[in-house]
Each structure stands twice: as structure tokens, then as C-alpha cells.
GUMARRO-859037 format. One record per residue (C-alpha): residue number from 0; residue in one letter; x, y, z. Coordinates in nm, 2 decimals. Each point is the difference from the previous one (the first is absolute). Example, Ala and Ser with C-alpha at 12.3 -4.5 7.8 and 13.67 -1.06 7.14 Angstrom:
<nodes>
<nr = 0	rest = a	east = 1.23	north = -0.45	up = 0.78>
<nr = 1	rest = s	east = 0.14	north = 0.34	up = -0.07>
</nodes>
This chain:
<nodes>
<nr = 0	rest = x	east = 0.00	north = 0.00	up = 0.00>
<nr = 1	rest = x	east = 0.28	north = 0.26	up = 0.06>
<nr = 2	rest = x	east = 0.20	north = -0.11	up = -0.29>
<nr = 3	rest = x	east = -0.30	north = 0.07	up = -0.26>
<nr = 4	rest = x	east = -0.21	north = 0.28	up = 0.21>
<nr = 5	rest = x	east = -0.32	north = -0.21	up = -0.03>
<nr = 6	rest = x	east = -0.24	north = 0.06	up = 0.27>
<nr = 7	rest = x	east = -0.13	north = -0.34	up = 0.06>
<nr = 8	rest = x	east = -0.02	north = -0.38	up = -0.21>
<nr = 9	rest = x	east = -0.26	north = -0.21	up = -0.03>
<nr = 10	rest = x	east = -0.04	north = -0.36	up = 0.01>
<nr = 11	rest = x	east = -0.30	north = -0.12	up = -0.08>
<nr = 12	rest = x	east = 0.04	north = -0.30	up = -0.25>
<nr = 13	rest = x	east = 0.33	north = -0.09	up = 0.20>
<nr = 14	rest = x	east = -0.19	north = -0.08	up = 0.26>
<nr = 15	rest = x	east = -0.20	north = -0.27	up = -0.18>
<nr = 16	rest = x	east = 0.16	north = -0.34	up = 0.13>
<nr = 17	rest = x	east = 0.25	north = 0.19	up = 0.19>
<nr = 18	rest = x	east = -0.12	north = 0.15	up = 0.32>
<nr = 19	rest = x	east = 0.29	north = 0.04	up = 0.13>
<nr = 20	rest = x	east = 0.11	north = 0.28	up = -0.24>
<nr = 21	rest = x	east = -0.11	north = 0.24	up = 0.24>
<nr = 22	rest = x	east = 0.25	north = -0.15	up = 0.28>
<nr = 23	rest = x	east = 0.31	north = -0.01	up = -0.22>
<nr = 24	rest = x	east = -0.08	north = 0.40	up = -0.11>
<nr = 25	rest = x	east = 0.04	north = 0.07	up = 0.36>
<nr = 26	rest = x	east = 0.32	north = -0.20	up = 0.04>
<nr = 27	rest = x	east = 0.16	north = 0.14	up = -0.32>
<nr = 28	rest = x	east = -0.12	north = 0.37	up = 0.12>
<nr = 29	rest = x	east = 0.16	north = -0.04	up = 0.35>
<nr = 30	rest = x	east = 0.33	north = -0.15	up = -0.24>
<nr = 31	rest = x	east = -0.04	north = -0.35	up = 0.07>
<nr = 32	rest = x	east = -0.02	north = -0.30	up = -0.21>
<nr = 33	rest = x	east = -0.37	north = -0.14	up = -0.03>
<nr = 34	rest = x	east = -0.08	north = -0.27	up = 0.19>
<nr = 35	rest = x	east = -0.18	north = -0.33	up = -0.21>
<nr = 36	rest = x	east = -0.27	north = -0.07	up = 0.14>
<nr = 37	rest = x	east = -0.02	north = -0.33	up = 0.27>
<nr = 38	rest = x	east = -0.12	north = -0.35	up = -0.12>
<nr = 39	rest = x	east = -0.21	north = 0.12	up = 0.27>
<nr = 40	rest = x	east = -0.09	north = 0.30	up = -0.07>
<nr = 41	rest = x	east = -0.08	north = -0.15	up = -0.35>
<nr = 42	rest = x	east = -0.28	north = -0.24	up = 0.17>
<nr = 43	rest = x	east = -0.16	north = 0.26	up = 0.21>
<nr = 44	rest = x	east = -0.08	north = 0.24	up = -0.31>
<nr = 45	rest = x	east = -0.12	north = -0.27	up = -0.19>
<nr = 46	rest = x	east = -0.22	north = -0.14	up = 0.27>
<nr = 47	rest = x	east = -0.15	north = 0.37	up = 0.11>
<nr = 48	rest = x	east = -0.04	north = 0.03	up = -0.38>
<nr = 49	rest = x	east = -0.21	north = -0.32	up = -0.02>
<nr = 50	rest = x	east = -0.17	north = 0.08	up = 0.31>
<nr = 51	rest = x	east = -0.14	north = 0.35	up = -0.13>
<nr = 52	rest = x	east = -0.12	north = -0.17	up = -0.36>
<nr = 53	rest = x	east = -0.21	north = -0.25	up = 0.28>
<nr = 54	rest = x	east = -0.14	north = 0.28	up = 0.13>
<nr = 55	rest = x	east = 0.00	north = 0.21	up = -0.33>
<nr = 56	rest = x	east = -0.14	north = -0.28	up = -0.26>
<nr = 57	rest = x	east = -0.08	north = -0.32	up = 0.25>
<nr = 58	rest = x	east = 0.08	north = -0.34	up = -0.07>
<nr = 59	rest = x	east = -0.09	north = -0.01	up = -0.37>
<nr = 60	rest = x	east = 0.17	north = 0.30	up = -0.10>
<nr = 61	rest = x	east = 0.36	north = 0.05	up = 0.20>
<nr = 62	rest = x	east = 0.21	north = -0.29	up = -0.16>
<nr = 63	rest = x	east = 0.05	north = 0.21	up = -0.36>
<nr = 64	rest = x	east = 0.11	north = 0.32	up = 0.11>
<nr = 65	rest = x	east = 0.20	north = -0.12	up = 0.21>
<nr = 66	rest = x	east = 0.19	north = -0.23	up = -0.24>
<nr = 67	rest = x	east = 0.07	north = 0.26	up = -0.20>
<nr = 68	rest = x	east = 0.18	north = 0.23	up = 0.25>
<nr = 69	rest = x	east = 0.15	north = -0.30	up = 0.17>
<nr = 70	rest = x	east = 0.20	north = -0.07	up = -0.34>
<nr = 71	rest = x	east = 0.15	north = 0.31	up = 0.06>
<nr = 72	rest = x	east = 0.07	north = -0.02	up = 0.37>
<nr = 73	rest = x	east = 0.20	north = -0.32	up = -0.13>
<nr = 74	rest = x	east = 0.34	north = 0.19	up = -0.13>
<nr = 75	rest = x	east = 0.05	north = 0.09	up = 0.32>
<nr = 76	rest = x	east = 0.05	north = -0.38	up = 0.10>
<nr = 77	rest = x	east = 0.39	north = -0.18	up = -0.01>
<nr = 78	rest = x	east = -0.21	north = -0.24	up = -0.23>
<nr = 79	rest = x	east = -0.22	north = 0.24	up = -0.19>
<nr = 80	rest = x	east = -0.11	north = -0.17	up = -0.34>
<nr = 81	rest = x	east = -0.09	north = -0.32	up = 0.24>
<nr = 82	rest = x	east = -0.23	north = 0.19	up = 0.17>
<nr = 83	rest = x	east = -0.16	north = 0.24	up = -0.28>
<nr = 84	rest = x	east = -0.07	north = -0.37	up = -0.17>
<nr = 85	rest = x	east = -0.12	north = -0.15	up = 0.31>
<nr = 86	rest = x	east = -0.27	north = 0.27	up = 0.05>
<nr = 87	rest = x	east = -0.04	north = 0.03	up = -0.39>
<nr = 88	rest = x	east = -0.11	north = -0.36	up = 0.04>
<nr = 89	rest = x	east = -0.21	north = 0.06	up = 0.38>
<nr = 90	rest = x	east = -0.36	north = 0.00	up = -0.18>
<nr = 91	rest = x	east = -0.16	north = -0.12	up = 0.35>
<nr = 92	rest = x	east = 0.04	north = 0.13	up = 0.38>
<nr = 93	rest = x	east = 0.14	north = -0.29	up = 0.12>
<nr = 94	rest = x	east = 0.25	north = 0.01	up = -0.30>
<nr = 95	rest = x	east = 0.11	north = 0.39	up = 0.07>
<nr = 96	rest = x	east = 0.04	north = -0.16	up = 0.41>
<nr = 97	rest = x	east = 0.20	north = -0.25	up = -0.15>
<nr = 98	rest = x	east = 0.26	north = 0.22	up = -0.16>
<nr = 99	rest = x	east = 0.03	north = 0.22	up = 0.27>
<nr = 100	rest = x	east = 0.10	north = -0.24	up = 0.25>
<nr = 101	rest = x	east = 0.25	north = -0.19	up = -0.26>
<nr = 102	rest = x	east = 0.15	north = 0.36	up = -0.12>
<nr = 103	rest = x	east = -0.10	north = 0.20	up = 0.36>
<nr = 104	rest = x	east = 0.01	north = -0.21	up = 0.22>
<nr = 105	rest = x	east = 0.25	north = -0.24	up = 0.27>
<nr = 106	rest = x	east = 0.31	north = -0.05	up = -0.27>
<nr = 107	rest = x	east = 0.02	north = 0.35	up = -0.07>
<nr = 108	rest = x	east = 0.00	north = 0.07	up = 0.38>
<nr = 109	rest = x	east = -0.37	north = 0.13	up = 0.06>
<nr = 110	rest = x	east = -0.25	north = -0.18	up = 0.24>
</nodes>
């Protein structure tokens, strides 16, 4: 922001599939290197974001939208295309469960 004399940035699209942006702004402001976001951390936004298309859509309507961001979450992952296929192929709940405890979950150090 000094360097160009801009008054502000936005993010918007950034944002999609990458929440975290808005962490790693504030590290590289204060002149730190961003932080990737947790395994963890990874599980938690993906499980609020499934619980708000619950409430949002119910259980007919949650499991599409959310596939579609989820995809994107996935390059955040040590074994990103893995997961964007797994959830590219998670057509049911129990399948989308399924993927996050095998990508998510105990051998990734979560749970």
C-alpha cells in the first residue's frame, strides 16, 4: 500500500475457497510470512461451511454447494488433487463424511 499510494485492496474472489486470505493480509502487513492454514483449521471451515448450508438449504440442498467450494479449499491440503477428486467424487453425505475423516481426520493429526 505505501509502495503504490492505493488507499485500500479488495479481495473478494480470493476469498472463494481461501478464507484464510484475510489472515495471511494481516501477517504480510505486520511483515510476516503468512501462515498456511492447519489441517485443522482446514476441517473446522469446512465443517462450519457445511453446517450453515444445513441450516441455509437442509438436507436436500447442502451437499452441492458445498462440493463445489470444498474443491477449492483442497489446494490448501499436502495432498491437494487427492482431495479435490475425493470430494469431486462425494455425491452423498455419508461420502463427503467419508473424505473428510480419510483427508481431515487421525493421519493427518486432527481428532
Amino acid at each position: 500500500l505505501a509502495e503504490t499510494g492505493v488507499d485500500g485492496v479488495t479481495l473478494a474472489r480470493g476469498a472463494i475457497g481461501n478464507p484464510w486470505i484475510f489472515r495471511s493480509c494481516l501477517e504480510l502487513a505486520a511483515g510476516r510470512v503468512p501462515t498456511p492454514p492447519s489441517i485443522s483449521e482446514q476441517r473446522e471451515v469446512l465443517e462450519a461451511h457445511r453446517d450453515l448450508l444445513l441450516e441455509i438449504h437442509g438436507e436436500r440442498g447442502w451437499l452441492t454447494p458445498l462440493r463445489r467450494h470444498a474443491v477449492k479449499y483442497a489446494r490448501h491440503h499436502p495432498d491437494g488433487n487427492a482431495v479435490r477428486d475425493a470430494f469431486g467424487r462425494a455425491h452423498a453425505p455419508e461420502a463427503f463424511a467419508a473424505v473428510l475423516e480419510q483427508f481431515y481426520g487421525s493421519e493427518y493429526g486432527v481428532g
